[in-house]
PLY file of the C-alpha trace (Angstrom):
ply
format ascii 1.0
element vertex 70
property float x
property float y
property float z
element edge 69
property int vertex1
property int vertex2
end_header
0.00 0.00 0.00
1.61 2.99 -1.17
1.12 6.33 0.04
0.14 9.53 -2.65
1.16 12.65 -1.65
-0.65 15.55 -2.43
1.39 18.49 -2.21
-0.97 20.42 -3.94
-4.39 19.80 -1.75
-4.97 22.63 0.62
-6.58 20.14 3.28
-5.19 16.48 2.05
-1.71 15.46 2.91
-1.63 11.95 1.33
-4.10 8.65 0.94
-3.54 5.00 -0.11
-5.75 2.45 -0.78
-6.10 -1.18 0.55
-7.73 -3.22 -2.81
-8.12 -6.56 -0.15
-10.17 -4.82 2.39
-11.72 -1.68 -0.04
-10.55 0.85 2.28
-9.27 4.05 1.42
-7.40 5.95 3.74
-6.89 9.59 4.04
-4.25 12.02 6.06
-4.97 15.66 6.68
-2.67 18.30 7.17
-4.38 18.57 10.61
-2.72 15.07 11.12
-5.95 13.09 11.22
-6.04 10.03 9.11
-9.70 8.38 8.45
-10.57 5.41 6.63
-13.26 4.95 4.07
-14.71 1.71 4.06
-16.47 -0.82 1.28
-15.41 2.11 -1.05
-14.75 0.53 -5.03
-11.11 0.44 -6.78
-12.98 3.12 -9.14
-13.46 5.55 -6.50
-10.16 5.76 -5.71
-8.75 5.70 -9.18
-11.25 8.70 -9.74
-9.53 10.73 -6.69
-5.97 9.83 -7.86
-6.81 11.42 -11.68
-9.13 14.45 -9.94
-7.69 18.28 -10.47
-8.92 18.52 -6.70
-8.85 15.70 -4.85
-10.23 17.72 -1.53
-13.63 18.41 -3.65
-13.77 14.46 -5.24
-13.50 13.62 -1.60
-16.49 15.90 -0.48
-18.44 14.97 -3.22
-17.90 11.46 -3.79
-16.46 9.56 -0.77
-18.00 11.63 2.89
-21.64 11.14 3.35
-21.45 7.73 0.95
-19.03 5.47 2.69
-18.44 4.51 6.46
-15.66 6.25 7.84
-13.69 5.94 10.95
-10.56 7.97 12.05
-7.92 5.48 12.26
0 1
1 2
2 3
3 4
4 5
5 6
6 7
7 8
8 9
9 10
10 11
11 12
12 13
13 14
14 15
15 16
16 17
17 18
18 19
19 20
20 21
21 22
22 23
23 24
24 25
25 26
26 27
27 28
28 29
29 30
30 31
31 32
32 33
33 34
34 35
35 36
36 37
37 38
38 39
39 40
40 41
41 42
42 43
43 44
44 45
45 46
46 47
47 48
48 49
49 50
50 51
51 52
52 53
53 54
54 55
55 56
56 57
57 58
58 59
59 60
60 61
61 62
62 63
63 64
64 65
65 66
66 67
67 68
68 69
């Protein structure tokens, strides 16, 4: 599970995702790091191609998928 940095997110440091268990994980700059849970491979190939991955996150991952902070 590799990490992607996102220098260029205002809010997201990095995120990986696990393909065995569907989860994608997220860091914030804050330092918090939640996980994303039953989420497709799709999703997250959709957030690693998005201009903004802090708005593909708002609009298609929170409020879909169960989350936890990790």
């Amino acid at each position: 599970m590799d990490w992607i940095n996102t220098p260029e997110s205002s809010n997201i440091a990095r995120f990986t995702y696990d393909e065995q268990n569907e989860v994608l994980k997220v860091e914030f700059k804050n330092g918090g790091v939640y996980g994303y849970f039953d989420v497709p491979e799709h999703v997250f190939d959709g957030m690693k191609a998005a201009g903004s991955k802090g708005q593909y996150l708002a609009h298609q991952v929170k409020g879909v998928y169960r989350y936890a902070r990790m």
